[in-house]
C-alpha positions as a Markdown table, in Angstrom:
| # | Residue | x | y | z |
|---|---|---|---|---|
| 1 | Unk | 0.0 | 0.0 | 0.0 |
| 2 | Unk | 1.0 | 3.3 | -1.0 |
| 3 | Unk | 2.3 | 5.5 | 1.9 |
| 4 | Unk | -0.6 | 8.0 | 1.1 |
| 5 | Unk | -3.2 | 5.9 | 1.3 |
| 6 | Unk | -2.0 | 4.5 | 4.4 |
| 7 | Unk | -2.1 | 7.9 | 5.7 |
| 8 | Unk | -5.7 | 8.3 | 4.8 |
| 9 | Unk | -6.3 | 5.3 | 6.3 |
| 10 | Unk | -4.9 | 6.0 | 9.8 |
| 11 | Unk | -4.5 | 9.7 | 9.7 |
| 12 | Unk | -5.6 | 11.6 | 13.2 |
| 13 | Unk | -9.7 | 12.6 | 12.3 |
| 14 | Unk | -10.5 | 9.6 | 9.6 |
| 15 | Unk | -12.9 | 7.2 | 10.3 |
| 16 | Unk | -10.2 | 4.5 | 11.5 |
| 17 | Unk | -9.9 | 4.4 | 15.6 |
| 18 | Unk | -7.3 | 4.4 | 18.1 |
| 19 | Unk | -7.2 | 1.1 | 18.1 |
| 20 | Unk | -7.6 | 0.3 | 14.6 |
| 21 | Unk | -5.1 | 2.5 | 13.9 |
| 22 | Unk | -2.6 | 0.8 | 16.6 |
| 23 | Unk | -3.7 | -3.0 | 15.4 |
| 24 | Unk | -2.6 | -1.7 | 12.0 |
| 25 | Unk | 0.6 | -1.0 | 12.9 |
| 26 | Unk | 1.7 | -3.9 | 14.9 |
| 27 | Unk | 5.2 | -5.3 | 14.1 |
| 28 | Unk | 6.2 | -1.5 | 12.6 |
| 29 | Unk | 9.3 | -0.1 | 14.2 |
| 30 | Unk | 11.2 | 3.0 | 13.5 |
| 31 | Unk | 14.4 | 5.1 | 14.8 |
| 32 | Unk | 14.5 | 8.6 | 15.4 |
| 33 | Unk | 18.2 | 9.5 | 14.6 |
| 34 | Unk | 17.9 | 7.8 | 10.9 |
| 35 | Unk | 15.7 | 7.6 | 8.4 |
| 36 | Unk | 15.3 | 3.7 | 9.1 |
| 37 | Unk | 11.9 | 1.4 | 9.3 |
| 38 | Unk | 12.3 | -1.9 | 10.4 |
| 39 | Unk | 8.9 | -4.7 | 9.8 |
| 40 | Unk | 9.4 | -7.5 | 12.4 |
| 41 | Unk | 9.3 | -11.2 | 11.1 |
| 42 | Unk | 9.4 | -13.5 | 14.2 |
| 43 | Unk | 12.4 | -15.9 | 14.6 |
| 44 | Unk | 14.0 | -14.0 | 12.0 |
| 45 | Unk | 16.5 | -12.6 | 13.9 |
| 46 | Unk | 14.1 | -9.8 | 15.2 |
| 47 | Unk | 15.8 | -9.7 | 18.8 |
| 48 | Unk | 19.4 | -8.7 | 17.6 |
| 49 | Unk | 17.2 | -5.9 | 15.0 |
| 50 | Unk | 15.0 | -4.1 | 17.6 |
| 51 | Unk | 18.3 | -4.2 | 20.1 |
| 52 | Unk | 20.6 | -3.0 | 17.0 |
| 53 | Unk | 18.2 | -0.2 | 16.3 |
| 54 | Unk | 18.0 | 1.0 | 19.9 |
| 55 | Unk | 22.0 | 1.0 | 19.8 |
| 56 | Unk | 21.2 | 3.3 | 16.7 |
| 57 | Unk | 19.4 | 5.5 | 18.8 |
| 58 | Unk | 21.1 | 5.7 | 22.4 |
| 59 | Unk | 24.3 | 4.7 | 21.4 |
| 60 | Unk | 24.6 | 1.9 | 24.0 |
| 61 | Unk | 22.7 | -1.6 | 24.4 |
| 62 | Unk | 19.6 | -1.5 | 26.0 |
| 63 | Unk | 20.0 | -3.1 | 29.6 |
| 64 | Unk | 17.3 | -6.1 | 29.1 |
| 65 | Unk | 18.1 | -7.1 | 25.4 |
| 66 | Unk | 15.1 | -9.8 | 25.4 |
| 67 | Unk | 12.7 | -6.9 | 26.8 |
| 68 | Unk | 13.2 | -5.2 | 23.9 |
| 69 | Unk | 9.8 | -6.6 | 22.5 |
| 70 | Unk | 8.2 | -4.9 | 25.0 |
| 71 | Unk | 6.2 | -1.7 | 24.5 |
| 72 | Unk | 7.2 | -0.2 | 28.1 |
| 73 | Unk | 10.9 | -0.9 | 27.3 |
| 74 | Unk | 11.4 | 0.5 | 23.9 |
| 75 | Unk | 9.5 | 3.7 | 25.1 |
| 76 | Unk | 10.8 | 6.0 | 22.6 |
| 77 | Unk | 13.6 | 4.3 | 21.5 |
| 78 | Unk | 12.1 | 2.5 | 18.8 |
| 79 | Unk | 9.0 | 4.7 | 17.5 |
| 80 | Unk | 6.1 | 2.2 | 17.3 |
| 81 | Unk | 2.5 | 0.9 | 17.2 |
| 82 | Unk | 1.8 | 3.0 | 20.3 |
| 83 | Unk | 2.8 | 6.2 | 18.6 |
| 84 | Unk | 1.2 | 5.9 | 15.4 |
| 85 | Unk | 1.4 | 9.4 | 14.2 |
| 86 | Unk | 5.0 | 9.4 | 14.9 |
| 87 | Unk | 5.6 | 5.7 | 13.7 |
| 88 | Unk | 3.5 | 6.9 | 10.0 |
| 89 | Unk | 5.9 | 10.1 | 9.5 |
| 90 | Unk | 8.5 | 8.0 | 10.0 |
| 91 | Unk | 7.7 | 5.8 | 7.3 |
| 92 | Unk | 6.3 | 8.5 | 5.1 |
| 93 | Unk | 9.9 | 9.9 | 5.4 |
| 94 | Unk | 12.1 | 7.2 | 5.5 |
| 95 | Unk | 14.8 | 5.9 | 3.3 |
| 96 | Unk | 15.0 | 2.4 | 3.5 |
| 97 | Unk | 12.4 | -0.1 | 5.2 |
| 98 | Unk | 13.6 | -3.0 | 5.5 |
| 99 | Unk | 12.7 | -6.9 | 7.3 |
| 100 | Unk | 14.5 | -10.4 | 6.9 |
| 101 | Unk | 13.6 | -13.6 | 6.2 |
| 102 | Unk | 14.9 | -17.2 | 7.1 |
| 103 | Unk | 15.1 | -20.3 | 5.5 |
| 104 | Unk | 11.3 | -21.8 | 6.4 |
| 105 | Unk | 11.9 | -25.5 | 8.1 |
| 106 | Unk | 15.0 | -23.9 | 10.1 |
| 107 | Unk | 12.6 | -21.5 | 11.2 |
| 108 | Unk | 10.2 | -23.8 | 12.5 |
| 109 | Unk | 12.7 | -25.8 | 13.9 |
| 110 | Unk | 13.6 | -22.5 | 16.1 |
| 111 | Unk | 10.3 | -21.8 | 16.7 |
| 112 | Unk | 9.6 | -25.3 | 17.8 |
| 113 | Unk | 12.9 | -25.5 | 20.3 |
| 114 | Unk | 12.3 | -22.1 | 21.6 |
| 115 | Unk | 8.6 | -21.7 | 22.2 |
| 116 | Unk | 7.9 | -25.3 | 23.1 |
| 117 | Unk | 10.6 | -27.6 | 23.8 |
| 118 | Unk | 12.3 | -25.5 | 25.9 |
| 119 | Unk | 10.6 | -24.0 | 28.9 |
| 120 | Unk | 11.2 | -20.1 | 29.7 |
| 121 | Unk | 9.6 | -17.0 | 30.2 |
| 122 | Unk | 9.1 | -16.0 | 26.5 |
| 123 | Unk | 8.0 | -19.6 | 25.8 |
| 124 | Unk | 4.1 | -21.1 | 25.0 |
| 125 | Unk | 4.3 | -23.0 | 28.6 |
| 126 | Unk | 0.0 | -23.3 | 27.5 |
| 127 | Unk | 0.7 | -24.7 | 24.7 |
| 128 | Unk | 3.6 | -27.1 | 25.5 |
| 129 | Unk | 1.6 | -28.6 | 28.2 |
| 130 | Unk | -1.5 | -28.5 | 27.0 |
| 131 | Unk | -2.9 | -29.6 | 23.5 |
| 132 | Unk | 0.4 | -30.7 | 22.1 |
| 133 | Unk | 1.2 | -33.2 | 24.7 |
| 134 | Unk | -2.5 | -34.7 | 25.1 |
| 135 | Unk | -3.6 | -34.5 | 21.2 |
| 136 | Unk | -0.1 | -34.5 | 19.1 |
| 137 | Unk | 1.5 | -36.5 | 22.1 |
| 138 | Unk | 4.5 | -34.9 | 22.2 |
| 139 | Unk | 6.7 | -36.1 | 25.4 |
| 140 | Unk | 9.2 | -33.8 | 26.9 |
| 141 | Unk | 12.2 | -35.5 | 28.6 |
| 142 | Unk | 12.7 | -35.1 | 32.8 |
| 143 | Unk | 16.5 | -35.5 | 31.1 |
| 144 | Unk | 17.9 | -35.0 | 28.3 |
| 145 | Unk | 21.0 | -37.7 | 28.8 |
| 146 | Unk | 18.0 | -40.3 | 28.2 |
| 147 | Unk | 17.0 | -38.1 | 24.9 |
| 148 | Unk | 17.9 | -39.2 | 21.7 |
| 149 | Unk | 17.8 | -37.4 | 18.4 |
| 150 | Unk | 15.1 | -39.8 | 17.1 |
| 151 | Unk | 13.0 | -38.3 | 19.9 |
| 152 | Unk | 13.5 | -35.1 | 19.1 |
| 153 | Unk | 12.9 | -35.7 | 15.3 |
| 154 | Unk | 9.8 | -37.4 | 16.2 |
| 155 | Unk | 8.8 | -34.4 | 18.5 |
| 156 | Unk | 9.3 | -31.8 | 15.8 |
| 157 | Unk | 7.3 | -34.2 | 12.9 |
| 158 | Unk | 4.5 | -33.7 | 15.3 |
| 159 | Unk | 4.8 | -30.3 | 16.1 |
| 160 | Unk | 4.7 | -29.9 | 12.5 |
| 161 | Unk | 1.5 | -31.8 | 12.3 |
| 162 | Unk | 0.4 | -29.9 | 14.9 |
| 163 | Unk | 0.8 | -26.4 | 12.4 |
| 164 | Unk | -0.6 | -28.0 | 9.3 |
| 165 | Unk | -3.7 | -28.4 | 11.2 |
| 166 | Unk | -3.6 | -25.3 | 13.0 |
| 167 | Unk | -3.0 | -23.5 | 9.6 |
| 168 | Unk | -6.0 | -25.5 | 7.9 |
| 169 | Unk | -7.8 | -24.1 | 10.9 |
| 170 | Unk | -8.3 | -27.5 | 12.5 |
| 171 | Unk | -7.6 | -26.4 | 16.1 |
| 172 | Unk | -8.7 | -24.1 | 18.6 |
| 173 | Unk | -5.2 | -23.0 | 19.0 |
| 174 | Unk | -4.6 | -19.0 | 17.4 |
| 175 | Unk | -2.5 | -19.0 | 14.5 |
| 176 | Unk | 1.1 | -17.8 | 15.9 |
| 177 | Unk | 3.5 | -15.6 | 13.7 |
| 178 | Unk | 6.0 | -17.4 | 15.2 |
| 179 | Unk | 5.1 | -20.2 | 13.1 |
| 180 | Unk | 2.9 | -18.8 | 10.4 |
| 181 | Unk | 4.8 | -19.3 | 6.8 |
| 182 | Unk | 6.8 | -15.8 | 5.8 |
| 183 | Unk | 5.3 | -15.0 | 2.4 |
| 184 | Unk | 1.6 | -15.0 | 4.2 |
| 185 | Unk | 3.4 | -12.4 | 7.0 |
| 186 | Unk | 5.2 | -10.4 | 4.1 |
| 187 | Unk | 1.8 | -10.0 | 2.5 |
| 188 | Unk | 0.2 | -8.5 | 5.5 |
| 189 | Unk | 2.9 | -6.2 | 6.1 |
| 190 | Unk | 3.1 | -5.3 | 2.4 |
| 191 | Unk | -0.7 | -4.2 | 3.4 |
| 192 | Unk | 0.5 | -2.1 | 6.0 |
| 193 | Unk | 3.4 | -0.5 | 4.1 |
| 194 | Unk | 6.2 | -0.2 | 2.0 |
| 195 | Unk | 9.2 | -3.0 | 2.0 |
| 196 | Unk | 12.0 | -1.7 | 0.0 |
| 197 | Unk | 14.5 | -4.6 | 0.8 |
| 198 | Unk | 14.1 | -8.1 | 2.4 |
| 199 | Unk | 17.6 | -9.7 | 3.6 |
| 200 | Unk | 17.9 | -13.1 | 4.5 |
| 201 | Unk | 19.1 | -14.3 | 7.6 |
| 202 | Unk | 21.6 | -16.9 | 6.2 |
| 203 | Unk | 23.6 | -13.8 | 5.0 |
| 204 | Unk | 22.9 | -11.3 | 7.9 |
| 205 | Unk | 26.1 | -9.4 | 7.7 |
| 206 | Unk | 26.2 | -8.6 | 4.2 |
| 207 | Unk | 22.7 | -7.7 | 4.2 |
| 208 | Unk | 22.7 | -5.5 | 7.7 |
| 209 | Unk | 25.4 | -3.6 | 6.5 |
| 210 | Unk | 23.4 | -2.8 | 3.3 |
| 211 | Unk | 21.2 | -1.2 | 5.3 |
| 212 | Unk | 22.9 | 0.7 | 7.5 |
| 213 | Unk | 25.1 | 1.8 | 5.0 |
| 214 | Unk | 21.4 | 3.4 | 3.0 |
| 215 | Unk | 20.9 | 5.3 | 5.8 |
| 216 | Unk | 24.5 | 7.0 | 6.7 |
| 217 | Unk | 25.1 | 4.8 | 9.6 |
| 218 | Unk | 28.9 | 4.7 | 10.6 |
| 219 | Unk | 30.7 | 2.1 | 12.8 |
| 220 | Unk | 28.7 | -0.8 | 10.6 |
| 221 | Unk | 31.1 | -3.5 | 11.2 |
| 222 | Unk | 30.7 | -2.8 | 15.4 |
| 223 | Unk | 27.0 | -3.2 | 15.0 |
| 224 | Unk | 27.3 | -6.1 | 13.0 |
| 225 | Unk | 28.6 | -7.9 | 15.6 |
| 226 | Unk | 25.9 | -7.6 | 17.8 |
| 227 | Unk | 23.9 | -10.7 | 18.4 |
| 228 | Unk | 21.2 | -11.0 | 20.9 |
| 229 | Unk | 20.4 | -14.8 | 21.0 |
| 230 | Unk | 16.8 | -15.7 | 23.0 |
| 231 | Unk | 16.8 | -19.1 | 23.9 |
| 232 | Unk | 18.6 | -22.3 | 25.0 |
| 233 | Unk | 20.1 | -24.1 | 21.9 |
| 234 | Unk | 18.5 | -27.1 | 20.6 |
| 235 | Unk | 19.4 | -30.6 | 22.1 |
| 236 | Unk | 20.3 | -31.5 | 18.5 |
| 237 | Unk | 21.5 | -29.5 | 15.7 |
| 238 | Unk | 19.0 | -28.9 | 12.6 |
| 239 | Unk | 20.4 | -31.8 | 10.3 |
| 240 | Unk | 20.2 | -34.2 | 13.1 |
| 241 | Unk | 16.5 | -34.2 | 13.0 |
| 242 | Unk | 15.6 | -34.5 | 9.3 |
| 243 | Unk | 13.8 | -37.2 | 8.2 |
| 244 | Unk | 11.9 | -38.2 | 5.8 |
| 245 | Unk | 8.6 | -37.4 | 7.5 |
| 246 | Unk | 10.2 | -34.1 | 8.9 |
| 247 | Unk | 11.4 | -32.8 | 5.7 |
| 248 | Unk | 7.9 | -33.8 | 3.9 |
| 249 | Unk | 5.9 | -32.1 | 6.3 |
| 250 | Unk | 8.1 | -29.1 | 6.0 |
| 251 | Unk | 7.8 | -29.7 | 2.1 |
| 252 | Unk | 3.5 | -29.6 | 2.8 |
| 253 | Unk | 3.6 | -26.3 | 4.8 |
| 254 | Unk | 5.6 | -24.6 | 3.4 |
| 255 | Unk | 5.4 | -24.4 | 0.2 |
| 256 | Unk | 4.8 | -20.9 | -0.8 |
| 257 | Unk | 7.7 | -20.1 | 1.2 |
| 258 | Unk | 10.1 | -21.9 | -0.5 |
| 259 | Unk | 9.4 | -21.0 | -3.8 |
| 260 | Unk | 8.5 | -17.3 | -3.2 |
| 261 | Unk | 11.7 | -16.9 | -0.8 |
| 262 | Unk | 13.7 | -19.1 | -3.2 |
| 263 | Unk | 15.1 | -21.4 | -0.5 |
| 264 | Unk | 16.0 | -25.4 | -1.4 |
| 265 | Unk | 14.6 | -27.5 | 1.2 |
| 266 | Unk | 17.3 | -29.9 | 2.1 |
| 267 | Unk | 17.7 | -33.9 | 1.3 |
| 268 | Unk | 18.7 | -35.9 | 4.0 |
């Protein structure tokens, strides 16, 4: 969507509400200091982004890097859905907006360690313990010494099972961005606004320093050492889990995201 429309769309005095125009938003970050509009994509390195940009703006990390997600803690270091008329003159006058992207089935697989099979603060405790153990049957070792990667294969084949049906709206469960395929969460941002360049994960410094570089930033190869990791690793690294059921299930659900995004889903 043009940026003019979106104005008339959420512009103080049209028919759009407060809320509306806050919903609308969601996911939309900006910086004050450079011309510089971020559009969050879950497990896509979106941690060491929103922390980078706030080192853009105070010139120091912020003190809770995983709070950073947080409305309360950004405040006004990252303009966003809470300060829509700053957040859409920010994005009417930016230079570059920008998000990144991740190869699909590795992002589930990150989604899938972090949000369920490990247990934290920032993770889907509801979830983990609910409807995935007593319909999918997914069981979550006391100890991991007695944890093989078979049953961690097996675990992810039915969390994937699990977001097939959630996706063909088959559960009660919401549809998560943190699993929802890319291309469907570029499209709703593209509806929001603007995306003049989409970098992909797997080459995070070259692309980071494209962008900084578009808007004048200096220092670039500090910052691109920044790296704000949220969770535990996995018990097993990514190849170590892909079967044949795994890697047709990622084949099934994603889909759109590997030929829109252009990623190769593996062979075993």
């Amino acid at each position: 969507m043009k940026m003019t429309r979106l104005f008339e769309r959420l512009k103080p005095g049209s028919d759009a509400g407060e809320d509306a125009r806050v919903e609308w938003l969601r996911g939309i970050f900006a910086c004050s200091r450079y011309p510089l509009v971020y559009f969050n994509l879950p497990k896509c390195a979106c941690t060491t982004i929103k922390n980078l940009m706030y080192v853009l703006e105070y010139g120091e990390a912020f003190p809770q890097p995983l709070d950073v997600h947080k409305p309360i803690a950004t405040g006004n270091a990252l303009i966003g859905r809470h300060e829509p008329d700053r957040l859409l003159t920010a994005m009417a006058s930016r230079r570059l907006s920008f998000t990144f992207v991740r190869h699909p089935l590795k992002r589930a697989y990150s989604a899938f360690n972090e949000k369920i099979f490990h247990e934290s603060e920032h993770s889907f405790r509801g979830l983990r313990n609910g409807v995935l153990r007593a319909r999918w049957g997914i069981q979550f070792p006391a100890r991991l010494d007695s944890y093989s990667a078979d049953d961690h294969a097996e675990n992810f084949a039915r969390f994937l099972e699990f977001v097939a049906a959630n996706l063909a709206g088959e559960t009660d469960v919401r549809q998560d961005p943190h699993w929802l395929p890319q291309s469907l969460l570029l499209h709703r941002q593209r509806k929001r606004g603007e995306i003049d360049f989409v970098g992909r994960l797997e080459r995070y410094a070259e692309d980071m320093a494209f962008v900084l570089r578009s808007v004048g930033v200096a220092a670039v190869d500090d910052l691109l050492n920044l790296r704000f990791n949220e969770g535990l690793p996995p018990p097993y690294p990514y190849r170590e889990v892909l079967t044949d059921r795994v890697l047709d299930l990622g084949r099934c659900i994603f889909d759109d995201d590997l030929q829109r995004l252009a990623y190769p889903l593996e062979t075993r």
